[in-house]
C-alpha positions as YAML, in Angstrom:
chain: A
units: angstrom
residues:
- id: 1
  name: UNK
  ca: [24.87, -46.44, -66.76]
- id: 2
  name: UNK
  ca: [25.71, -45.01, -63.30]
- id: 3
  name: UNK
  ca: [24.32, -41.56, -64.24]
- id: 4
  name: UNK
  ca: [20.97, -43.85, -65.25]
- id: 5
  name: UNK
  ca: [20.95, -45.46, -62.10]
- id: 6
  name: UNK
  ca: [21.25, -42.61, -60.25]
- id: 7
  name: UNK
  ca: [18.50, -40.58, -62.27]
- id: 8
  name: UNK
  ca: [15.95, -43.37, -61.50]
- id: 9
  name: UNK
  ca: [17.56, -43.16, -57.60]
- id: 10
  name: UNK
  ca: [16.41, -39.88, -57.06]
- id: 11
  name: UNK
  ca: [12.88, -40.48, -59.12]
- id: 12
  name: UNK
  ca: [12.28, -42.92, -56.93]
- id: 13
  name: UNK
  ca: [13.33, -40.81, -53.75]
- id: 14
  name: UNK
  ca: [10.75, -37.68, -54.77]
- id: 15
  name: UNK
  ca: [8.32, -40.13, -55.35]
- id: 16
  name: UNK
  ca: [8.22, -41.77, -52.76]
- id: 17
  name: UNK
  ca: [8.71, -38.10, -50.63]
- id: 18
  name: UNK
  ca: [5.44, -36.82, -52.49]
- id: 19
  name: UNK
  ca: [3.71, -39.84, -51.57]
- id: 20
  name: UNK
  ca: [4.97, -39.56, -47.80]
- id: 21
  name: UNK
  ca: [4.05, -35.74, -47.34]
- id: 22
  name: UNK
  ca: [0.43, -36.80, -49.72]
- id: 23
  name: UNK
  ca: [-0.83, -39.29, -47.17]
- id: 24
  name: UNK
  ca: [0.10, -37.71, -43.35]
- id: 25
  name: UNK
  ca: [-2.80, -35.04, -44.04]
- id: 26
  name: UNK
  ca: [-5.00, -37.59, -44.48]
- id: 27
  name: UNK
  ca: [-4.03, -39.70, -41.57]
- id: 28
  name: UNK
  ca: [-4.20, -36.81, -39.09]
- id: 29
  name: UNK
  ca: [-7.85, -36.07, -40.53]
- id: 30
  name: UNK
  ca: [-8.70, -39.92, -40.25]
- id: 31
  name: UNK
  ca: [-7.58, -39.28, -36.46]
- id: 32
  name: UNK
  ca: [-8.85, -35.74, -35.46]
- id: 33
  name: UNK
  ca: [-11.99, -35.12, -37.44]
- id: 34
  name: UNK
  ca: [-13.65, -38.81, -37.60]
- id: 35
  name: UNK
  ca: [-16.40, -37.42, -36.55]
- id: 36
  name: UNK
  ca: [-18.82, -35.27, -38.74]
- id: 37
  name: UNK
  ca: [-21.19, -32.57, -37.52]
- id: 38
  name: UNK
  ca: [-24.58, -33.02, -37.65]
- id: 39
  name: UNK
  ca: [-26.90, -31.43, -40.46]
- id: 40
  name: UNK
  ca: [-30.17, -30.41, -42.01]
- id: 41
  name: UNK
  ca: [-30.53, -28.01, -38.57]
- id: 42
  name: UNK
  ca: [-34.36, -26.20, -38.75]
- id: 43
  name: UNK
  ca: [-36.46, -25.07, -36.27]
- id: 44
  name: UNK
  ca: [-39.65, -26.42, -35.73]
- id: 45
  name: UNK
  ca: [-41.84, -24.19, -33.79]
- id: 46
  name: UNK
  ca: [-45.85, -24.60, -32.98]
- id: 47
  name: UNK
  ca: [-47.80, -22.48, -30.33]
- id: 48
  name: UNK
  ca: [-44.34, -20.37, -28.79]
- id: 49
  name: UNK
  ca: [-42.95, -23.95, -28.54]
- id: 50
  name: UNK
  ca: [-39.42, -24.15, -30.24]
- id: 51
  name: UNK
  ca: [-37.71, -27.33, -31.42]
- id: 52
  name: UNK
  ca: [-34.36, -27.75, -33.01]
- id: 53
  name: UNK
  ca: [-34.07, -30.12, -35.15]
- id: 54
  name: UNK
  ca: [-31.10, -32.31, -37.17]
- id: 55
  name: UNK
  ca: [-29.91, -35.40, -38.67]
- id: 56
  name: UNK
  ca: [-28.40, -37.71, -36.36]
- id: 57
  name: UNK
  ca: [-24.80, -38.71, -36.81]
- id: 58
  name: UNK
  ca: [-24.48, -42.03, -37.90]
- id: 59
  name: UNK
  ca: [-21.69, -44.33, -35.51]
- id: 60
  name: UNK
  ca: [-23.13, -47.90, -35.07]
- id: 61
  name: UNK
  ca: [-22.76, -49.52, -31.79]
- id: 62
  name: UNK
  ca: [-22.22, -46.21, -30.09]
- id: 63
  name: UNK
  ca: [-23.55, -43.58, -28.58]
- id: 64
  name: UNK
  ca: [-23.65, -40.17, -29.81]
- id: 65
  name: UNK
  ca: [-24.39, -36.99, -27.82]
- id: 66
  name: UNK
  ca: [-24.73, -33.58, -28.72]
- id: 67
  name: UNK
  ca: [-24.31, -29.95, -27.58]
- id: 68
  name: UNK
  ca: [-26.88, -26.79, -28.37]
- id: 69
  name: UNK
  ca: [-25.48, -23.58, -27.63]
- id: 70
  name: UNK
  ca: [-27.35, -19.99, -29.39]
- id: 71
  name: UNK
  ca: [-26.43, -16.52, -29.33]
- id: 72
  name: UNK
  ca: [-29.26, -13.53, -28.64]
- id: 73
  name: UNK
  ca: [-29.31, -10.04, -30.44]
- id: 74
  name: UNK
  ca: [-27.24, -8.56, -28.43]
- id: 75
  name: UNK
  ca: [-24.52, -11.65, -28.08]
- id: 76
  name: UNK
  ca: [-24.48, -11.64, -32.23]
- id: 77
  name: UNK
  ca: [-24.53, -7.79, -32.71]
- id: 78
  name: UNK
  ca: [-21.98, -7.19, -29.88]
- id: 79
  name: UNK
  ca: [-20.17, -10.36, -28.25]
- id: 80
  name: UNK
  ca: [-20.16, -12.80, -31.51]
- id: 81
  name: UNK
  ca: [-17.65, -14.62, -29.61]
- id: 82
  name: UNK
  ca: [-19.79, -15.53, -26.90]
- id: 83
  name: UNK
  ca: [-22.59, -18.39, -27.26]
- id: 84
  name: UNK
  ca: [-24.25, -19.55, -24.51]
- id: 85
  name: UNK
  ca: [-25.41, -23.43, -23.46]
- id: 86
  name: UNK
  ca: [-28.98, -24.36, -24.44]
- id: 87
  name: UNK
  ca: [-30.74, -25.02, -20.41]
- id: 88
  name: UNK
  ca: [-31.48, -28.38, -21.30]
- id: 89
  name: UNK
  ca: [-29.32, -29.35, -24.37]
- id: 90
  name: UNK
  ca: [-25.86, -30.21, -22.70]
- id: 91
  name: UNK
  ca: [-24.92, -33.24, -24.08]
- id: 92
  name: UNK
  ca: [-28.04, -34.88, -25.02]
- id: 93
  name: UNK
  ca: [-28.49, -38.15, -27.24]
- id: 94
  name: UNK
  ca: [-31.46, -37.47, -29.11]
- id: 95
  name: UNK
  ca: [-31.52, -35.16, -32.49]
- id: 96
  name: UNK
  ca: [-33.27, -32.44, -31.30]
- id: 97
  name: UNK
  ca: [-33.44, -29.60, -28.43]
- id: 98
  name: UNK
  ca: [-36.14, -27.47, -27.04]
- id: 99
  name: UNK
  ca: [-35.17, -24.20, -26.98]
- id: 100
  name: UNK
  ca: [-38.32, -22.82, -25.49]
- id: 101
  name: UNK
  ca: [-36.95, -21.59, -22.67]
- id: 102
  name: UNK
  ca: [-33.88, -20.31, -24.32]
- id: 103
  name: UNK
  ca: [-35.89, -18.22, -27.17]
- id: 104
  name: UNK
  ca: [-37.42, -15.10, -24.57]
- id: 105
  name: UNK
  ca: [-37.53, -11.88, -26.52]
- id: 106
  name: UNK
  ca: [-38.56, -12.03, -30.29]
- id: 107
  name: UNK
  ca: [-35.53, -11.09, -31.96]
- id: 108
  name: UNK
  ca: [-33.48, -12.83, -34.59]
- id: 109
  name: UNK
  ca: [-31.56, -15.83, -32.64]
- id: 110
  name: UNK
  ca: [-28.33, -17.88, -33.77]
- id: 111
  name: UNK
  ca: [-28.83, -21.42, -32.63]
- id: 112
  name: UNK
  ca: [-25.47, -24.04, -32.86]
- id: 113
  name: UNK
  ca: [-24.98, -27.62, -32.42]
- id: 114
  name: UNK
  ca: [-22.14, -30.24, -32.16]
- id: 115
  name: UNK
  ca: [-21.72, -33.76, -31.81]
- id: 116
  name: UNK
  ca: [-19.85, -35.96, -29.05]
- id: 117
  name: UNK
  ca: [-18.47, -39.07, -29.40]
- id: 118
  name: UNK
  ca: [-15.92, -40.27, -26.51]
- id: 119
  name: UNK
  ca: [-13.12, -37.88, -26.92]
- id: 120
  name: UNK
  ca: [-13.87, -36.83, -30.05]
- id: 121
  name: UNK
  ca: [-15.83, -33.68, -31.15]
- id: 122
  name: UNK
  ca: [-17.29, -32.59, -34.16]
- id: 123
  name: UNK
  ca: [-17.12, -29.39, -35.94]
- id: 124
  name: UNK
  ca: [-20.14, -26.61, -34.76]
- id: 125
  name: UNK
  ca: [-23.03, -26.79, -37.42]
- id: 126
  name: UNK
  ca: [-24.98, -23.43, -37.20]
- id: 127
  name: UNK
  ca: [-28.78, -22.75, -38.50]
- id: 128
  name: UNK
  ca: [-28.67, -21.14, -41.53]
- id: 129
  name: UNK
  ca: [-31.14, -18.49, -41.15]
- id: 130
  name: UNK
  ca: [-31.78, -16.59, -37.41]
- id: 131
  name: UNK
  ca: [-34.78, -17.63, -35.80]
- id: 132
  name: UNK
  ca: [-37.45, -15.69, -34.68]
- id: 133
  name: UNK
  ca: [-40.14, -16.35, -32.32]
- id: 134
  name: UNK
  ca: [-42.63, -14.23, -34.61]
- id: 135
  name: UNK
  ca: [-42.32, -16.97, -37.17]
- id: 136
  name: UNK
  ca: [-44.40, -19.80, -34.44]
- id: 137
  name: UNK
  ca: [-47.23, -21.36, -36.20]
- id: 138
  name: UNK
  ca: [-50.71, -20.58, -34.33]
- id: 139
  name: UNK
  ca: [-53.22, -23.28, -34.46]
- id: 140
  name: UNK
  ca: [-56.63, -23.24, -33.86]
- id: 141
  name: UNK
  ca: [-57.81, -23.57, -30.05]
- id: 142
  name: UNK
  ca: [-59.46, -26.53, -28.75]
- id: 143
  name: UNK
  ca: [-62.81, -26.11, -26.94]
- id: 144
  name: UNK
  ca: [-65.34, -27.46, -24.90]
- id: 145
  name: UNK
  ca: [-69.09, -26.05, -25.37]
- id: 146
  name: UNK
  ca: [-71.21, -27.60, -22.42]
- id: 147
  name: UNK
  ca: [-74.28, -26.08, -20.80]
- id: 148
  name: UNK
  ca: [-74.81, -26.09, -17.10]
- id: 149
  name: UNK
  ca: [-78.72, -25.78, -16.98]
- id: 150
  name: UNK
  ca: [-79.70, -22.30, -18.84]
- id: 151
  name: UNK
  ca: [-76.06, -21.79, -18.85]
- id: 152
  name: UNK
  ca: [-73.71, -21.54, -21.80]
- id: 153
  name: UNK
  ca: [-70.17, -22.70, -20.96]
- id: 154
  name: UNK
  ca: [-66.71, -22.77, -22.56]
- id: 155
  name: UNK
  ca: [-63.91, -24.45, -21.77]
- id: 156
  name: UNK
  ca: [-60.68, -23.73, -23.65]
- id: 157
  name: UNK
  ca: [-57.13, -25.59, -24.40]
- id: 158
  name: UNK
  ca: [-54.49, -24.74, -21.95]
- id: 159
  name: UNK
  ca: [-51.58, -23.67, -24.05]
- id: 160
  name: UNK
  ca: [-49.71, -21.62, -21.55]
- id: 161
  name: UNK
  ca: [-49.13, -17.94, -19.96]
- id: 162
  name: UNK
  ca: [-48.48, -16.22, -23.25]
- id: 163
  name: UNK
  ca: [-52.17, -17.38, -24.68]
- id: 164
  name: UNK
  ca: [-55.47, -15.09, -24.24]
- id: 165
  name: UNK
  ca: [-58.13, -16.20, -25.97]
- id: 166
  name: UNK
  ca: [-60.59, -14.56, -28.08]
- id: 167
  name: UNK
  ca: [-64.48, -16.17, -28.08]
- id: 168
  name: UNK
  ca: [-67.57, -14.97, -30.06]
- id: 169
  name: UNK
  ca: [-70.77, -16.44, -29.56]
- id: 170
  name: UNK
  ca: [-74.09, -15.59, -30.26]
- id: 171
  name: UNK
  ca: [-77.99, -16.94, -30.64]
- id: 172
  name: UNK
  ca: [-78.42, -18.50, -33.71]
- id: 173
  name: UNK
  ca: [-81.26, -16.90, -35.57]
- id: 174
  name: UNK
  ca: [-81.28, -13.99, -38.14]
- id: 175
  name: UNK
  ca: [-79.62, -11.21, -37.36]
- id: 176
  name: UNK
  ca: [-78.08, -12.23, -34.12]
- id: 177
  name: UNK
  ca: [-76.12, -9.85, -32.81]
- id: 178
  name: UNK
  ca: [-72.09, -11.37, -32.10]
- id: 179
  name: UNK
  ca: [-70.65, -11.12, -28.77]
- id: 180
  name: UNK
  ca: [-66.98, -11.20, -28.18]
- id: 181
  name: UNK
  ca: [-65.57, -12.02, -24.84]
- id: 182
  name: UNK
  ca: [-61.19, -12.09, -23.96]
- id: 183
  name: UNK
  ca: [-60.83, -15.48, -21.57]
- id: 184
  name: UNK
  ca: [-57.38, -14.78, -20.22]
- id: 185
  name: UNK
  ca: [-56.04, -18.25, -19.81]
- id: 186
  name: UNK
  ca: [-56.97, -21.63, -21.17]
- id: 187
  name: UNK
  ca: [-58.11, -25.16, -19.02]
- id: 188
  name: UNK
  ca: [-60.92, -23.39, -16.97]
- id: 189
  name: UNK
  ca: [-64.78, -23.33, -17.51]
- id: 190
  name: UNK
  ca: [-65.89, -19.85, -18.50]
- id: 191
  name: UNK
  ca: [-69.25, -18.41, -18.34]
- id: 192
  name: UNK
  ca: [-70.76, -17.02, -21.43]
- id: 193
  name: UNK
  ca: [-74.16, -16.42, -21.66]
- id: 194
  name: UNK
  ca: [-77.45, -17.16, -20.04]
- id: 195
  name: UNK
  ca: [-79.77, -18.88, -22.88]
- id: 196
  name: UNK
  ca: [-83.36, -18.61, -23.35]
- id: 197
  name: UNK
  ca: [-84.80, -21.95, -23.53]
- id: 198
  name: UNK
  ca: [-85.82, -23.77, -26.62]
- id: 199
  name: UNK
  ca: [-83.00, -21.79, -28.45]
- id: 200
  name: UNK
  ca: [-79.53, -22.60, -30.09]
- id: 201
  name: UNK
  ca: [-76.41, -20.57, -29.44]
- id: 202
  name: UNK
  ca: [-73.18, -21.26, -31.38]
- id: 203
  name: UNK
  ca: [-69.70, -20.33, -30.32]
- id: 204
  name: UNK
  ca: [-66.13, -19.99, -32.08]
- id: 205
  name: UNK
  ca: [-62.53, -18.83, -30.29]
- id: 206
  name: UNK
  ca: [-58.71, -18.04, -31.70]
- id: 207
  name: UNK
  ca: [-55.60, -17.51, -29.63]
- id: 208
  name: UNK
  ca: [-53.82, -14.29, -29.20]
- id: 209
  name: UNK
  ca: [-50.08, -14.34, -28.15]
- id: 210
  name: UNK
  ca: [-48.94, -10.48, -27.25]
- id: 211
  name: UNK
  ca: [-45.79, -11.03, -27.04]
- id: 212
  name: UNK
  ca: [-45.55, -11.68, -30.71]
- id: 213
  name: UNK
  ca: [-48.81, -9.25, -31.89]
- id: 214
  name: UNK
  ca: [-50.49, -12.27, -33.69]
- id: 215
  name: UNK
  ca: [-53.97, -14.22, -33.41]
- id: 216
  name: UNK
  ca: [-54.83, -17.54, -34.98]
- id: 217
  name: UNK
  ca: [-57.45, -18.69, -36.90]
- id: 218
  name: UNK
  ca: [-60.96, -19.40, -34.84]
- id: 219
  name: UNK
  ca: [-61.97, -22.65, -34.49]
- id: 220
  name: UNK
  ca: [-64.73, -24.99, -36.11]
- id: 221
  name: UNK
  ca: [-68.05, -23.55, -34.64]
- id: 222
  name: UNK
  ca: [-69.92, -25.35, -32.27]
- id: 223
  name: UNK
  ca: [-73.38, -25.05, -31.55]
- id: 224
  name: UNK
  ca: [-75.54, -26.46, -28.66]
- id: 225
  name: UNK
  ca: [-79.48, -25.96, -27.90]
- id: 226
  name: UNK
  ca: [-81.46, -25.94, -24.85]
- id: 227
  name: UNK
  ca: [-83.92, -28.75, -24.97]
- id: 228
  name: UNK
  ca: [-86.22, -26.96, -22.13]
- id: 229
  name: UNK
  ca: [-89.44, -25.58, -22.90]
- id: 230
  name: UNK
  ca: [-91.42, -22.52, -21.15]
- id: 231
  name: UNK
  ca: [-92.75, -23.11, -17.94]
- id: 232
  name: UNK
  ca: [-96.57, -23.53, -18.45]
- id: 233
  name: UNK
  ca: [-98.95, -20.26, -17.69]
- id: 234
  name: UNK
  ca: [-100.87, -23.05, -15.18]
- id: 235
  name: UNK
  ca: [-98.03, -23.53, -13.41]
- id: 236
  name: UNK
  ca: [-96.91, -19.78, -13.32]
- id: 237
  name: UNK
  ca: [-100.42, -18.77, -11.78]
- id: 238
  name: UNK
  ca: [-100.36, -21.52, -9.24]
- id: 239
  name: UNK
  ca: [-96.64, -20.43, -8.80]
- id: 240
  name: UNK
  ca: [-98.16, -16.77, -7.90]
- id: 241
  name: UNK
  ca: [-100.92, -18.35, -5.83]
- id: 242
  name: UNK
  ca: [-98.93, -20.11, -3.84]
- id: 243
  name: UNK
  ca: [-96.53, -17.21, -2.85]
- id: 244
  name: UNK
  ca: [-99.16, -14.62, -1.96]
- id: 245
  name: UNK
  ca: [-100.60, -17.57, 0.37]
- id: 246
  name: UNK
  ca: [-97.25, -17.58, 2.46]
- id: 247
  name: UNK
  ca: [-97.25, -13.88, 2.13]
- id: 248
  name: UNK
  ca: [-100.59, -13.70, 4.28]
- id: 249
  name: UNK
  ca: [-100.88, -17.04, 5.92]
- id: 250
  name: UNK
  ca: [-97.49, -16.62, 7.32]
- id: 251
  name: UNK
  ca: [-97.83, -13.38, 9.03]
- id: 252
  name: UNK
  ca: [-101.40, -14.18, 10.31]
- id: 253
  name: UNK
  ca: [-100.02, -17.58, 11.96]
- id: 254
  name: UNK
  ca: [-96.95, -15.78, 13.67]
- id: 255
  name: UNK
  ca: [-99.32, -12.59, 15.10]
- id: 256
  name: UNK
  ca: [-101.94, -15.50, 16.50]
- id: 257
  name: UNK
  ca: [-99.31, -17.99, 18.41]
- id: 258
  name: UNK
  ca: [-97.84, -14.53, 19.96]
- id: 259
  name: UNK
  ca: [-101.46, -14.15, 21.19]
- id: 260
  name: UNK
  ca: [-101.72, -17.35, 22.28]
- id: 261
  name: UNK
  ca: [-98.19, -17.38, 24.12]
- id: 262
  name: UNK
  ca: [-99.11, -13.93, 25.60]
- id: 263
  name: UNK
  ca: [-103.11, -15.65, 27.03]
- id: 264
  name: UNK
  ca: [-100.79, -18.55, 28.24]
- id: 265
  name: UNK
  ca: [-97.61, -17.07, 29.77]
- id: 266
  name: UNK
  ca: [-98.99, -13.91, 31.29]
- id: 267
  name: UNK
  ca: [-102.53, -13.95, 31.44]
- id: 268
  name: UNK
  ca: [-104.67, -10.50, 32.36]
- id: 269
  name: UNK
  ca: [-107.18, -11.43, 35.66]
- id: 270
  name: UNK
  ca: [-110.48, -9.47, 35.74]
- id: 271
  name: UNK
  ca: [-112.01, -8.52, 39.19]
- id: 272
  name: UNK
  ca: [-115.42, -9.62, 39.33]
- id: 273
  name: UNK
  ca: [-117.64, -6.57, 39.79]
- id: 274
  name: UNK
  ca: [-118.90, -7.29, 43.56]
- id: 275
  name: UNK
  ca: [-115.38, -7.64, 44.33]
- id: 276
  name: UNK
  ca: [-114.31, -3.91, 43.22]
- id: 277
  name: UNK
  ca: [-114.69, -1.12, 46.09]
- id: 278
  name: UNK
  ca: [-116.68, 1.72, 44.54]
- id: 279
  name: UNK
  ca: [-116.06, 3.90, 47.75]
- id: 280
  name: UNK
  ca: [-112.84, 5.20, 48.86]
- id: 281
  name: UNK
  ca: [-111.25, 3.51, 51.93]
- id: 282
  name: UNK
  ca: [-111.22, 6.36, 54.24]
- id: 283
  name: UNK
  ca: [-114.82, 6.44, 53.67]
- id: 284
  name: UNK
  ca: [-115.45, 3.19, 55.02]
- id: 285
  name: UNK
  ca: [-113.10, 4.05, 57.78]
- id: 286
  name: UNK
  ca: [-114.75, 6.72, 59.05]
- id: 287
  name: UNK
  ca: [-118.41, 4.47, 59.30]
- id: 288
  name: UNK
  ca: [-120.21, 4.77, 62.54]
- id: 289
  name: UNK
  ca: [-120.13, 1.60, 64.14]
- id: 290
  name: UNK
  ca: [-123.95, 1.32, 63.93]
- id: 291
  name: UNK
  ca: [-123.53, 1.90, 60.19]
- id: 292
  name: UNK
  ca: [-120.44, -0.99, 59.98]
- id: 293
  name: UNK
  ca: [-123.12, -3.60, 59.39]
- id: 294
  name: UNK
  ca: [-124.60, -1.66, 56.74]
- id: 295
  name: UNK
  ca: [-120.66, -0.91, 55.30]
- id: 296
  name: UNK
  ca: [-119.80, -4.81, 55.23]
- id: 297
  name: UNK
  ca: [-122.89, -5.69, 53.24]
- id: 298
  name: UNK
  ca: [-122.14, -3.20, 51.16]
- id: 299
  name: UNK
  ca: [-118.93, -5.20, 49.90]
- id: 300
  name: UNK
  ca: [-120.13, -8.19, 50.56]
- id: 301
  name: UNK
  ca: [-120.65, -10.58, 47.84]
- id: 302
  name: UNK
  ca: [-124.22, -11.89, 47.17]
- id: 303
  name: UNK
  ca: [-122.39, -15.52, 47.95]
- id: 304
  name: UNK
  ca: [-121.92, -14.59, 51.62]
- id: 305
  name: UNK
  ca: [-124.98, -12.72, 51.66]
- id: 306
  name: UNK
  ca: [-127.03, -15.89, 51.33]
- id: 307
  name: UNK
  ca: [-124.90, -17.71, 53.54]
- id: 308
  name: UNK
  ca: [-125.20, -15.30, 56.05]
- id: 309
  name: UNK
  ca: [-129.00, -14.98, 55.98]
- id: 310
  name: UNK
  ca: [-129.45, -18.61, 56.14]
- id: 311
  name: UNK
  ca: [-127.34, -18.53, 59.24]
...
């Protein structure tokens, strides 16, 4: 009987031992990792704009942040160790990051995240696949087609420095030649075309990102029409009429007030013919004084002729 009792002793003691050493791994993983790392990480990228993405970890009544940290070509290839913090993902609360301004070369890019809660910290959860910049999605611009009088005009979405823009346009009719044009940047009206009235002209752009080699698709076509008709061959000739009028009239009024300031302003005075002395002055000098009489009425005017043969 003692041997039996001392059998079911030592049962009892390994039992309970296995038991013991069972259930403190668990606790310390109840304590340290309560926290689990987020998942489902993808990239959602549109138009060289890059958004990382993953499900939220769930802790109600509380506040979870998280951390975004990503590795370039030449960290992964050379300094694995080394991540470095997302510019504007430190400890952020929502589930996702934009790592825009993190992604700037298009190579292959490790992108990381962790969740914070308190003191606690989960485990890193890495996207699966590298992302490259290459792999944006290009949509199709947005444009505005307005005319400014005989003037064809295009205003294009502002999408950023990286986007050029190329536009074709051309007069609708058949066999309308196709004009390309390269607008270098987006959100300013451009100048196309000068349209002849009474006809249509229809335009269509894509985007074109160099740093990445690729264009979109073009846009919907749009189409506008001047409304204007010719101006009239009445109007034309009255048009001409009118211009070679100012041609003459203009000249021929400027040349006849100069004639009139010059008659007014400095005028030329005439010497009456009685009053101009047809003999030279040392001529009448040299007179006799019998032959002075004769001299004077020789330059005298007929006025003071009479008046000095009434007298």
């Amino acid at each position: 009987i003692q041997t039996f009792t001392m059998v079911l002793e030592e049962i009892w003691t390994s039992l309970f031992m296995w038991f013991f050493y069972a259930l403190i791994p668990c606790l310390l993983t109840d304590e340290v990792a309560i926290l689990p790392a987020p998942q489902n990480l993808s990239v959602l990228s549109t138009n060289m704009k890059h958004l990382l993405m993953w499900s939220p970890v769930i802790a109600p009544g509380e506040t979870v942040y998280y951390s975004v940290e990503y590795q370039g070509e030449y960290e992964s290839l050379y300094t694995s160790h080394i991540w470095i913090p997302s510019s504007w993902c430190s400890l952020t609360e929502g589930p996702e990051c934009d790592v825009t301004d993190d992604i700037t070369a298009t190579v292959p890019y490790n992108l990381r995240v962790r969740a914070t809660l308190g003191s606690q910290t989960s485990a890193w959860s890495i996207l699966k696949h590298p992302f490259n910049r290459n792999s944006t999605i290009l949509t199709r611009p947005g444009m505005e087609i307005t005319k400014d009088g005989f003037h064809l005009v295009i205003e294009l979405e502002d999408l950023g420095p990286q986007f050029e823009f190329l536009v074709a346009y051309w007069r609708r009719e058949p066999g309308a030649e196709e004009h390309v044009k390269m607008v270098r940047s987006g959100g300013i009206p451009v100048h196309l075309e000068t349209m002849e009235p009474g006809a249509a002209y229809c335009v269509k752009a894509q985007t074109f990102v160099k740093a990445i080699g690729r264009y979109s698709a073009f846009s919907q076509t749009e189409c506008v029409e001047v409304q204007g008709e010719a101006i009239p061959l009445v109007l034309a000739l009255f048009a001409f009429v009118g211009f070679m009028l100012i041609l003459v009239v203009v000249p021929l009024f400027v040349w006849k007030m100069g004639r009139l300031l010059q008659y007014s302003c400095c005028p030329v005075v005439v010497l009456p013919d009685t009053l101009k002395i047809t003999n030279s002055p040392q001529k009448l000098i040299s007179c006799r004084r019998e032959e002075v009489d004769a001299c004077a009425t020789a330059v005298m005017s007929p006025e003071e002729l009479l008046r000095a043969w009434i007298s």
